[in-house]
VEXTOR-697628 format. One line per field, with one value per residue (C-alpha): residue in one letter; x, y, z. Coordinates in steps of 0.5 Angstrom, whole numbers, plus 500, padded with zeros to 3 digits. Each point is the difference from the previous one (the first is absolute). Layout:
# residues N
residu = (a;...)
u = (X;...)
v = (Y;...)
w = (Z;...)
This chain:
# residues 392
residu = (x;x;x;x;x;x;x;x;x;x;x;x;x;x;x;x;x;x;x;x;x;x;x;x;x;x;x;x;x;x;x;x;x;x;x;x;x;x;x;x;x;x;x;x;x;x;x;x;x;x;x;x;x;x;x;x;x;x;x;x;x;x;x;x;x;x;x;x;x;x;x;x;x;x;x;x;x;x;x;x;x;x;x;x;x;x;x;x;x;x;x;x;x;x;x;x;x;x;x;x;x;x;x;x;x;x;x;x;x;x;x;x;x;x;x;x;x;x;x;x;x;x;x;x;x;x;x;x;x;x;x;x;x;x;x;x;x;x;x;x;x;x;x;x;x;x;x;x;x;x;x;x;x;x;x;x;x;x;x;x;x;x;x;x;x;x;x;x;x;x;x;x;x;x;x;x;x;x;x;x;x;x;x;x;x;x;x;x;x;x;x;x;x;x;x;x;x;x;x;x;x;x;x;x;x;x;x;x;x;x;x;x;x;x;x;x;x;x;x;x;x;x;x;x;x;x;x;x;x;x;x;x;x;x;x;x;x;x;x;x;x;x;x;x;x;x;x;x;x;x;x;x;x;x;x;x;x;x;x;x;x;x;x;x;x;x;x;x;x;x;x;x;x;x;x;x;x;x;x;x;x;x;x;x;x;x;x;x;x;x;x;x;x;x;x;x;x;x;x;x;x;x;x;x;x;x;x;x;x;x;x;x;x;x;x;x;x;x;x;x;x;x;x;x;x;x;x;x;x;x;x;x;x;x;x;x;x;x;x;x;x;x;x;x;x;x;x;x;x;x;x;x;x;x;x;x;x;x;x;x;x;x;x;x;x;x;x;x;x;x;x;x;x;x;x;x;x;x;x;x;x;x;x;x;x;x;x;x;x;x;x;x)
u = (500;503;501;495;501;496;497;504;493;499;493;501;499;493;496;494;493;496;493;496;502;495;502;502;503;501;506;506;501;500;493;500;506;499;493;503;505;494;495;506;502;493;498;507;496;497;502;502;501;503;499;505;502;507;505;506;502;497;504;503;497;494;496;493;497;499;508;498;495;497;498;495;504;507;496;498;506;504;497;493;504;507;505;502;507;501;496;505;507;497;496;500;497;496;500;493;496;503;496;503;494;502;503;501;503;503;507;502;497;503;494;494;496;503;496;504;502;507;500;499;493;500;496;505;498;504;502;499;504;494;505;504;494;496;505;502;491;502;505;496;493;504;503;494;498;495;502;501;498;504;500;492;496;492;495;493;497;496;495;496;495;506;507;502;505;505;502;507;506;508;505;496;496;492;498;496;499;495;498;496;502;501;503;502;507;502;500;497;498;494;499;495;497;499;498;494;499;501;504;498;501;500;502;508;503;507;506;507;508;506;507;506;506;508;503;494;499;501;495;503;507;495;500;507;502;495;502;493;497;505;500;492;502;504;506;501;497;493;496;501;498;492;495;501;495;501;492;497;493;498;506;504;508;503;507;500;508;501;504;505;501;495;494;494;498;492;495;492;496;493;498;497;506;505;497;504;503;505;503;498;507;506;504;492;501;507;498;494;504;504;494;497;506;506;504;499;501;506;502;498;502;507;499;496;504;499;492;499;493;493;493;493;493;494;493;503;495;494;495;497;493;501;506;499;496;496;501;508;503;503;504;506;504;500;496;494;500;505;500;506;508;499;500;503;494;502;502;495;495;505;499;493;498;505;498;493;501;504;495;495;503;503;494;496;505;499;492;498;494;503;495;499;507;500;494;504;508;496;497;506;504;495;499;508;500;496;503;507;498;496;507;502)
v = (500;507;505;506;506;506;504;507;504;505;502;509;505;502;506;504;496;504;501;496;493;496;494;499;493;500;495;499;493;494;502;507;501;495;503;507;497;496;507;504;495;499;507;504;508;497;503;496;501;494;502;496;501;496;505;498;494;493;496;494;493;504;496;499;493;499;500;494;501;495;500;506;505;498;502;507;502;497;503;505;503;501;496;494;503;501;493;496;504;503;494;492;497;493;494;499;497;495;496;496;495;497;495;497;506;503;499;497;505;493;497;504;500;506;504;503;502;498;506;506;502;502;507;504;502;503;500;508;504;504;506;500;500;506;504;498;502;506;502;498;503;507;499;499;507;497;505;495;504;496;501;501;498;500;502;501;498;505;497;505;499;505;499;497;502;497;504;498;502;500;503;502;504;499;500;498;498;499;494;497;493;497;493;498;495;501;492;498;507;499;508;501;493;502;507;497;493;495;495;493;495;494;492;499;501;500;503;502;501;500;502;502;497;503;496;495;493;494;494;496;500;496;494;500;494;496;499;498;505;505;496;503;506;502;504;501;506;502;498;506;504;498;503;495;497;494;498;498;497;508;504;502;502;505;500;506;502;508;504;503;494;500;494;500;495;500;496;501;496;498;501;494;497;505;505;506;502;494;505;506;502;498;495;497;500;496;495;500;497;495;496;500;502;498;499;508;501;496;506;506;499;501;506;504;506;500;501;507;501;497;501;497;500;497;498;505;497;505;502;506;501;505;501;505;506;504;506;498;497;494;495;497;494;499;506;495;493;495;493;496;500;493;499;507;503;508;502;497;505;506;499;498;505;506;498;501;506;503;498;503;507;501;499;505;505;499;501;493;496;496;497;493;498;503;497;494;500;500;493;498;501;498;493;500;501;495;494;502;499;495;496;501)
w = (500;498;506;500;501;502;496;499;498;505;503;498;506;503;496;502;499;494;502;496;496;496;505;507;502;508;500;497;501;494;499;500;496;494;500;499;494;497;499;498;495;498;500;500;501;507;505;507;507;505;507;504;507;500;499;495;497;503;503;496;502;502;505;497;497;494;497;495;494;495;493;499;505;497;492;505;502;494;495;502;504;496;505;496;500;507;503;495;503;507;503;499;496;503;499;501;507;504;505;506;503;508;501;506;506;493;503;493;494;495;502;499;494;496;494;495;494;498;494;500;498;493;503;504;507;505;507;501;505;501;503;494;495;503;499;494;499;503;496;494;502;501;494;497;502;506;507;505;507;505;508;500;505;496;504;498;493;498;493;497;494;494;504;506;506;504;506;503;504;497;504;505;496;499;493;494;493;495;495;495;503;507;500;507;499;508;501;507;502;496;499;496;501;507;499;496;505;494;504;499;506;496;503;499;507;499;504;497;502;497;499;497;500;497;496;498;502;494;502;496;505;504;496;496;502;497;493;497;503;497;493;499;498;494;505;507;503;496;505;503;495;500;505;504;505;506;502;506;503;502;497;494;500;494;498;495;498;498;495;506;504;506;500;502;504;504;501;499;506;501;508;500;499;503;504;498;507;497;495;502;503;496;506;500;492;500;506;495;494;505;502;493;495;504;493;500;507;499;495;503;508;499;496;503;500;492;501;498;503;502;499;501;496;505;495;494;495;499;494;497;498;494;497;494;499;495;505;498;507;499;505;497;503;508;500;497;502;502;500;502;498;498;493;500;497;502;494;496;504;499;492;500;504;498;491;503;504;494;494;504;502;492;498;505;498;493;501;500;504;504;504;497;500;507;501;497;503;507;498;498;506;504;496;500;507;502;496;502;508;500;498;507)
């Protein structure tokens, strides 16, 4: 596998807000800034504003679920969004999902049942370093002409029946700006969901914690000494590069290499089987993986220094009742509905729910009606939504 490098593109300096803007995105994480480039690519003349409250570049390795695309997200990222160059020479490339089912204490990973490819797929996906890729969508966006508002902390949404304001404080300063559109991309803070009470309690309750190790972690050490085992590949040390999943009754552990060196490593936990107090806090995490993954126990314990942080999910899935509108709202990514990261579906909701969210506003803008194909997507999400949960 190549070296990786970071990305030598820079996020520009802060410029003053202007006061109206055909679309207002409050957030500038995955969803709101590969939305701000698809609407920019789309329809070059609109004119975007993204609301983040993070100031300066994101970290690398930034610690949020969802580094692992498949198919429809990849194509997304790749190709809608214009990044093809950057996820094949900045990111890793995948080599597909990998299941391993228990076997016995899981002491020996030989001995599990192991579902895999032995190739890489044909369609590229990636293992996304979702620090590094922000800020290569920064970059781009303002490139793009987008104006990204950073160190802003959203309050009220003001939608009005013509034009809508978004009231917010930067730099300790109260202000305002107006916009033809508001779609809230602010993830788990939900801002305009909540405001509008269209969260959706639906029956998946699972909890959540992870980490990130230095210097990542090769599972395939674990059975180099058996020479069958190590013979099902076609060279020593691609396991490593799947999304990688150890199974158990109740749980599931992921294994997900990044471009700049760290792993993620965590687990998704139903409370009927593992009360989320067992995971909440990293010491109770690791003694966790020695009772149930004691191979990966084994690896972690005498690296503890390198585990860069820690964080934790309890009952993270939610739904949403409406997820478009003729009133020109819409909710993109963690912002709308979240199923589970097993199966990877995040990104494929961020390009469905971004490509809506921008055939709808270029065509507003261009004075059509949209009130069939909003009428539409919101079915479709919905349909889309439920088929994915019920997986789980």
């Amino acid at each position: 596998m190549n070296d990786r490098q970071a990305s030598s593109i820079e996020i520009v300096p802060l410029r003053p807000a202007a006061e109206r803007y055909d679309v207002a995105i409050l957030g500038g994480g995955l969803a709101g800034l590969t939305l701000a480039i698809q609407l920019k690519r789309q329809r070059p003349e609109t004119s975007v504003a993204v609301l983040e409250k993070r100031e300066g570049p994101a970290p690398l390795a930034a610690f949020k679920v969802g580094e692992s695309t498949v198919p429809a997200g990849a194509h997304y990222f790749a190709k809608v969004v214009g990044l093809e160059t950057h996820l094949k020479q900045r990111q890793l490339t995948k080599f597909g999902l990998r299941f391993f089912t228990p076997a016995g204490d899981n002491r020996d990973i030989t001995q599990r049942y192991e579902f895999g490819p032995a190739q890489f797929p044909p369609q590229d996906n990636y293992q996304l370093d979702r620090g590094l890729f922000e800020n290569e969508l920064a970059a781009r966006a303002q490139q793009l002409g987008v104006d990204l508002l950073q160190g802003c902390r959203v309050g009220e949404v003001e939608l009005g029946s013509d034009e809508h304001r978004v009231h917010y404080t930067q730099a300790e300063a109260e202000t305002s700006l107006q916009a033809a559109w508001a779609v809230d991309a602010a993830g788990r803070a939900s801002l305009l969901k909540r405001q509008l009470g269209l969260a959706k309690q639906i029956p998946h309750t699972i909890n959540s914690s992870w980490l990130r190790l230095r210097g990542g972690l090769d599972l395939e050490q674990w059975g180099r000494d058996n020479a069958d085992w190590m013979a099902q590949m076609p060279e020593p040390g691609v396991r490593q590069y799947s999304t990688n999943h150890l199974l158990g009754e109740g749980y599931w552990v992921w294994l997900i290499p990044l471009s700049s060196g760290p792993i993620s490593i965590g687990v998704c936990a139903d409370p009927r089987h593992h009360p989320f107090e067992e995971i909440n806090e990293l010491d109770k995490l690791l003694g966790w993986f020695a009772r149930h993954e004691p191979q990966l126990a084994a690896a972690l314990e005498p690296r503890r220094g390198d585990i860069e942080d820690f964080l934790r999910v309890e009952d993270f899935a939610y739904g949403v009742e409406q997820t478009y509108s003729t009133d020109r709202w819409s909710l993109v990514g963690e912002a709308g509905a979240f199923a589970d990261p097993f199966y990877s579906p995040g990104s494929d909701f961020i390009a469905y729910g971004n490509t809506f969210t921008t055939d709808l506003i270029t065509r507003q803008l261009d004075g059509q009606d949209i009130s069939d194909r909003t009428a539409y997507y919101n079915d479709y999400y919905q349909r889309t939504f439920q088929y994915v949960i019920a997986k789980y």
